[in-house]
C-alpha positions, 0 to 999 in steps of 0.5 A: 500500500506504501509506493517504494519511491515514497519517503516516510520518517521512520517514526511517522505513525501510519495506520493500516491501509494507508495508500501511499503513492510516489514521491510522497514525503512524510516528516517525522511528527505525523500521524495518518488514519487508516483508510487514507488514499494519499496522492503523489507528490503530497509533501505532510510535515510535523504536527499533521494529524491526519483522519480516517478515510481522508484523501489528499490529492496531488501537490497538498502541502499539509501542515506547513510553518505559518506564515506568520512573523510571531511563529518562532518554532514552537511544536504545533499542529494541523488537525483533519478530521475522517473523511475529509478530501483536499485537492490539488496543491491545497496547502494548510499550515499548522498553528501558532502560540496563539491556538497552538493548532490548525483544525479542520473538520469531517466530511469537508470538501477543500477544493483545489489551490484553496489557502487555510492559514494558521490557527483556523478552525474549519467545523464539518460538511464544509465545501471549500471551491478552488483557491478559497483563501484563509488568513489567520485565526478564522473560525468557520462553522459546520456546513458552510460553503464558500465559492470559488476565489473567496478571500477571508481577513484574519479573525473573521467568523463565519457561521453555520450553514453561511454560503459565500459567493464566488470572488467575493473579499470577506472582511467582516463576519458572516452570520450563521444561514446568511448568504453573503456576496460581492464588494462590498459584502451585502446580504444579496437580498437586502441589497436589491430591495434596497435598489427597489426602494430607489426606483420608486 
């Protein structure tokens, strides 16, 4: 199940039935659950834990030094819950003193070249479409779907069941079951009564 062009450190814990393809390279503090398909070239390092049944695709650099000029070495994580998929050149780093971890939930959906930083917290049932960016320090709920090329400020919340629409840039909260879009970000509904009111 491991391919022999892959590198694992010695001491990585890897469940069984763990699919490993070529030129994987894992680092030393990581641990992966069983049931996990992961694709060619995924670079994983220190402080990843990884889920059941995930499945990382090609080019995903998970658990990566923050970009972050607080972050001086300190040991921590980036968390993925089971049956979380991460495509293409997803990269997701790991914490800073601030959480001390990264955390993304089950069954989420990161699409590909999407950005999570650190100290995030992504819930469940999340749909991320491709290059969906996260700066530091944001907290998504369950069940949110952010469209493609989403930009979201550092300590932004966005609620459960949010959806935000594609290339829209998200500088304030988004309120759980709301659905959010363009530049400024406006509830969709809001604004066209609002233009209504002006026509009459």
């Amino acid at each position: 199940m491991i391919q022999p062009l892959a590198y694992i450190h010695p001491q990585a814990k890897i469940a069984e039935n763990v699919v490993i393809e070529p030129f994987v390279v894992i680092h030393k503090d990581v641990v992966i659950g069983e049931g996990t398909w992961i694709g060619s070239n995924v670079t994983i390092m220190d402080g990843a834990r990884i889920g059941k049944n995930c499945r990382i695709f090609p080019g995903a650099v998970i658990s990566g030094e923050p970009q972050d000029l607080k972050f001086a070495g300190e040991v921590t994580t980036a968390e993925i819950g089971d049956n979380t998929t991460i495509r293409e050149c997803v990269t997701i780093n790991r914490g800073t003193k601030d959480k001390w971890k990264t955390t993304i939930g089950s069954n989420c959906l990161i699409q590909a070249y999407s950005h999570i930083a650190h100290d995030c917290e992504v819930g469940n049932n999340c749909i991320f479409s491709n290059s969906t960016t996260l700066a530091g320090h944001i907290t998504i709920g369950n069940n949110v779907v952010l469209a493609g090329l989403v930009a979201i400020h550092q300590f932004v919340k966005v609620g459960s069941y949010a959806f935000v629409t594609g290339g829209s840039l998200v500088r304030k909260d988004v309120p759980p079951y709301v659905k959010a879009a363009r530049e400024p970000l406006v509830k969709p509904k809001a604004e066209k009564l609002k233009l209504k009111a002006i026509y009459l």
